[in-house]
C-alpha positions in Angstrom: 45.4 10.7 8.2 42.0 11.4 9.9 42.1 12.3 13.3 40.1 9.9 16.0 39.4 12.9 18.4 37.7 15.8 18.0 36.4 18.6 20.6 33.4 20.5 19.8 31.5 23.2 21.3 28.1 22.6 20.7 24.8 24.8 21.5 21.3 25.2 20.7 18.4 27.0 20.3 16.9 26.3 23.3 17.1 29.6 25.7 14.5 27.7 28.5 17.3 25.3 28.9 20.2 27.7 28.7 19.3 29.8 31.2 20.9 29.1 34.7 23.0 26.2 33.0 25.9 26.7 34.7 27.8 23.7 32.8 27.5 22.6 29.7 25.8 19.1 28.9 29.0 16.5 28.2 29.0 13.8 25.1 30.9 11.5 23.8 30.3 10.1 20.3 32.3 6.5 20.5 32.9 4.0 17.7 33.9 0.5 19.1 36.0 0.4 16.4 40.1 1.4 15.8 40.6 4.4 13.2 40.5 3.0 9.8 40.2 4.8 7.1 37.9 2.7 5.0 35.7 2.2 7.7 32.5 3.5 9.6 35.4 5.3 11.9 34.1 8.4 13.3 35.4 11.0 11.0 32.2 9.5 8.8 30.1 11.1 11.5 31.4 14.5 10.8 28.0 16.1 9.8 26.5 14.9 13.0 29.3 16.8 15.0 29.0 20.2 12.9 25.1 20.0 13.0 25.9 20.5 16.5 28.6 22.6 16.6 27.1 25.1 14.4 23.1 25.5 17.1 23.4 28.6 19.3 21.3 29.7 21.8 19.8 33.3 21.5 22.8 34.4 23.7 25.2 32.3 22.7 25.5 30.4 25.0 27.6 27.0 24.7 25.1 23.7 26.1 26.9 20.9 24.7 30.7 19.9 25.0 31.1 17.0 22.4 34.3 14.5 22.3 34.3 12.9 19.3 36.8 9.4 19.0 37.4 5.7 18.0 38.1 2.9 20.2 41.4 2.8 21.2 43.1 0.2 23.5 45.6 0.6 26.6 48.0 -2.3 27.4 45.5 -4.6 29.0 42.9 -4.5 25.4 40.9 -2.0 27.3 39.6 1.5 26.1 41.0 3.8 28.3 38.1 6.4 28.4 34.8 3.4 28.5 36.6 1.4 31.0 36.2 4.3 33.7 33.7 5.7 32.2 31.6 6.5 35.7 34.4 8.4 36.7 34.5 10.8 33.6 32.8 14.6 33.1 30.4 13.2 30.5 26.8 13.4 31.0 26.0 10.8 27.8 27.6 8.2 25.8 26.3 7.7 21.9 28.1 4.4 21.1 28.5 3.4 17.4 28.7 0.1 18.2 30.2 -1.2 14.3 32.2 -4.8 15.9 31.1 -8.0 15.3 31.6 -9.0 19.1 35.0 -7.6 20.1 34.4 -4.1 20.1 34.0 -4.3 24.4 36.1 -5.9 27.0 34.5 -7.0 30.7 36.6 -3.7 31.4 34.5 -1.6 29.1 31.5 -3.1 30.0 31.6 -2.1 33.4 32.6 1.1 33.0 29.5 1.7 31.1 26.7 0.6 33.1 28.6 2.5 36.1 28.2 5.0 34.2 24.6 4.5 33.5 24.2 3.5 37.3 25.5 6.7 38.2 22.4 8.7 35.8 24.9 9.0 32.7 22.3 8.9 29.5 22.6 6.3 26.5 22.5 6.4 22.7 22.8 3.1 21.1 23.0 1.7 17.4 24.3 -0.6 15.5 23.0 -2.2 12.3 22.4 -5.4 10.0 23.0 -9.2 11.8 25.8 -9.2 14.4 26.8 -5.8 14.2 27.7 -4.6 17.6 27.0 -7.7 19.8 29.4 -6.9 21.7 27.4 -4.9 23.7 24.8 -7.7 25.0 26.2 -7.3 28.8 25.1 -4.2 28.6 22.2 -3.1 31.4 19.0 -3.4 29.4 20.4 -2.0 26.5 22.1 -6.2 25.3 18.4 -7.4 25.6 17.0 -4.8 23.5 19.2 -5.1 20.5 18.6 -8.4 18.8 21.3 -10.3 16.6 21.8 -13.1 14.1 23.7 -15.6 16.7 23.1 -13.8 20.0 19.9 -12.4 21.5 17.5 -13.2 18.9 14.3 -12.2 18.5 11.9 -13.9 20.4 9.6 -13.4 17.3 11.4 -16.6 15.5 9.3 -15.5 12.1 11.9 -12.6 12.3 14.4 -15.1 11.9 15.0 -15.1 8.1 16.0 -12.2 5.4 14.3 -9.5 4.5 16.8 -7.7 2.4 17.3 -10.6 -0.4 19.7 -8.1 -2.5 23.0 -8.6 -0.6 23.3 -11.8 -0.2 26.4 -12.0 2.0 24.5 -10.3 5.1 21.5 -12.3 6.8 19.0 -11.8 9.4 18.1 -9.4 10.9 18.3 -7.6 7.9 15.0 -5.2 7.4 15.3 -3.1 3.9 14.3 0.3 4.1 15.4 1.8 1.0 19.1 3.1 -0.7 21.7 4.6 0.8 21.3 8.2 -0.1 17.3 8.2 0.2 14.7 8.5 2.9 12.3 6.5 4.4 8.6 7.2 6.0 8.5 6.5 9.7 5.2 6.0 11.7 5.1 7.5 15.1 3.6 4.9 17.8 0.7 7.0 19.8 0.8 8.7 21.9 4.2 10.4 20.2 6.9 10.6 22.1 8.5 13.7 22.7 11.7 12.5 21.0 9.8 12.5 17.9 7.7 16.4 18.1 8.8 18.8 15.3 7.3 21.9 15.7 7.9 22.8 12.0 6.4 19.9 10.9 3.1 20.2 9.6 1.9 17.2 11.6 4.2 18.5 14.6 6.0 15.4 14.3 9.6 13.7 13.0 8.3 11.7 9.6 11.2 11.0 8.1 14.8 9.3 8.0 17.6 8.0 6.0 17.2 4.8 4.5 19.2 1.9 4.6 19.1 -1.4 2.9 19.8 -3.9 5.7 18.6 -2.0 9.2 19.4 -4.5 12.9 16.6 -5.8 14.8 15.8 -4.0 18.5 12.7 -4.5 20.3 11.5 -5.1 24.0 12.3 -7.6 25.9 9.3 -9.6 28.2 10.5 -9.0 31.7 11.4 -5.2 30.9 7.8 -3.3 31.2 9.3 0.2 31.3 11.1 0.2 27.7 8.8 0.8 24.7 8.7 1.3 21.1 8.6 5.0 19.9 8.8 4.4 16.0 8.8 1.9 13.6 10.1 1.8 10.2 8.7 -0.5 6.8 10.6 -2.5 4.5 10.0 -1.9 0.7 10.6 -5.4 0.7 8.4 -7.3 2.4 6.1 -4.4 3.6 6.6 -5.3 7.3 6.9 -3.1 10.2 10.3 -3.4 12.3 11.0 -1.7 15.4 13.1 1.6 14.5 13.8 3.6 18.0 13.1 1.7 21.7 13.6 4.4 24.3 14.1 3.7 28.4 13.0 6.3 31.2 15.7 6.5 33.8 14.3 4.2 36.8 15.6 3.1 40.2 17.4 -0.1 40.0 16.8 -2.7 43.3 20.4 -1.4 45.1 19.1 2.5 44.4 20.9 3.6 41.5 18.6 5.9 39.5 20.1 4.4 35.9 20.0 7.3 33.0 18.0 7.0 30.1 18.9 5.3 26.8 17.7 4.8 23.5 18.3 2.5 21.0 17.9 2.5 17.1 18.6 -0.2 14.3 20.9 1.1 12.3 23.6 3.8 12.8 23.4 4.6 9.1 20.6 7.0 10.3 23.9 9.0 12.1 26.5 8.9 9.0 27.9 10.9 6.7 27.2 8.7 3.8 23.2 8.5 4.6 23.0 12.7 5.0 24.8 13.4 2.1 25.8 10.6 -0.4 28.4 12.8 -2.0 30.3 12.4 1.6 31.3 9.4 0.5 31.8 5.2 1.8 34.2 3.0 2.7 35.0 0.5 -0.5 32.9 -2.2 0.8 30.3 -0.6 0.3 28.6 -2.0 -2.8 24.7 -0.9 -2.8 23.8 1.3 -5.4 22.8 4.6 -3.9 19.8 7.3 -3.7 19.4 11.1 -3.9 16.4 11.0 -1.5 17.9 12.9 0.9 18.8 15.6 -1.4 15.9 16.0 -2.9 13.2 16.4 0.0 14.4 18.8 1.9 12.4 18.1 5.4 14.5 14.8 5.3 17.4 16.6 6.4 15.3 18.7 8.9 13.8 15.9 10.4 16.8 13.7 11.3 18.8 16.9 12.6 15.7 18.0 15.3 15.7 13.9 16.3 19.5 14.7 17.1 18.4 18.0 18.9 15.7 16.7 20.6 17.5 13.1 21.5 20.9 15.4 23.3 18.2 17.4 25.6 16.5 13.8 26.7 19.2 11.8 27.0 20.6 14.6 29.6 16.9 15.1 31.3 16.5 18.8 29.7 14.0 17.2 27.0 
């Protein structure tokens, strides 16, 4: 039985940061799914949590404390750690979001954008069609995530298949390559610091898994302060699709100073299975994979400094 909870210690080489920190930053990595075990259930995230278990300082130093779980539910069908979320230790949330619209309650919800209200940071992803609309009440981050049947793109050319290979899963759908291999990511100008790589030879994140049917994010017309850090290309078609929206913290109109949040298209950049295809799938998985990955080294280098880099922003150190 895989365990749905996990407590990490996590630092980094960062010394600038570490010194005078007298707590460590807080996560939580949440699915909005139960512990299955042939599922996306968070034990397939298990290279993510290492990569940052295993990043120490030059002292050694401890920056991150990292709770690693699946949705669970209390009595009322609410998840006892989102639903009071504003009221917790943690300083961000990644959310998994791997439902098909009942992986939140109202309860949830609300305990997140408290949360957020209160300056807690944001990671978001999801993937292919109506994966994770259950987050569209969500503050900013439901109008930037666009879905098959909720929140569509406004761009109604968008609204058709791009990956034509599995059949089964529509719009939005963008094909970016096999499981298992990488794909080429362009940088919008000027780049954004969630993107630098200082042992890149361009100084900047190039590459990330692929994955054949990536979700549809982009920025909504009233919200002027998100914007599009990186786009991705599908192998298919040859069109551009929105891979990373980020959001500044702001002051909202009562005076909350939200945190900031991020959101990608596909949480397959995140997994197990898209690091290292030998980590294995769950059985409904049915795309033939890649070996991109394992074969160009700086893919694995590239994805882990995004992780690095998108911690320290998410918690204002970046």
């Amino acid at each position: 039985m895989f365990k749905s909870y996990t407590l990490l210690c996590v630092v980094r080489v960062l010394p600038q940061f570490a010194q005078g920190m007298a707590e460590p930053i807080q996560i939580l990595l949440q699915t909005t799914i139960p512990t299955t075990e042939d599922d996306w259930s968070i034990f397939r995230f298990s290279m993510l949590q290492e990569y940052l278990a295993s990043i120490q300082d030059e002292a050694g130093n401890c920056l991150f404390k990292v709770v690693a779980r699946d949705r669970s539910a209390d009595a009322e069908g609410n998840d006892p750690i989102l639903g009071s979320l504003d009221q917790s230790d943690f300083d961000e949330l990644w959310l998994f979001a791997l439902d098909v619209g009942d992986g939140l309650t109202a309860k949830d919800i609300a305990g997140i954008n408290a949360f957020r209200r209160r300056g807690g940071g944001i990671l978001t992803t999801r993937d292919h069609q109506d994966m994770g609309c259950s987050m569209c009440d969500l503050i900013d981050i439901g109008d930037i995530h666009y879905f098959n049947t909720k929140n569509p793109d406004p761009d109604e050319s968008r609204w058709c298949r791009d990956d034509p290979y599995t059949t089964y899963i529509s719009w939005p759908n963008y094909h970016s390559g096999a499981n298992g291999d990488y794909q080429k990511i362009a940088a919008v100008e000027p780049v954004h610091e969630l993107l630098k790589n200082l042992h890149s030879p361009s100084g900047k994140i190039e590459i990330f898994p692929a994955h054949p049917h990536e979700g549809g994010i982009g920025i909504p017309p009233s919200n002027s302060k998100a914007q599009v850090i990186a786009l991705g290309k599908s192998l298919v078609t040859g069109r551009d699709f929105n891979l990373i929206v980020a959001l500044d913290h702001y002051q909202d109109v009562q005076g909350n100073n939200l945190g900031r949040t991020v959101a990608t298209s596909s949480f397959h950049h995140f997994v197990d299975y898209n690091w290292d295809i030998t980590k294995g799938c769950p059985t409904f998985v049915d795309e033939p994979p890649g070996d991109g990955m394992k074969n160009e080294p700086r893919a694995l280098e590239d994805i882990k400094t995004y992780v690095r880099n998108l911690a320290l922003w998410l918690a204002n150190k970046g």
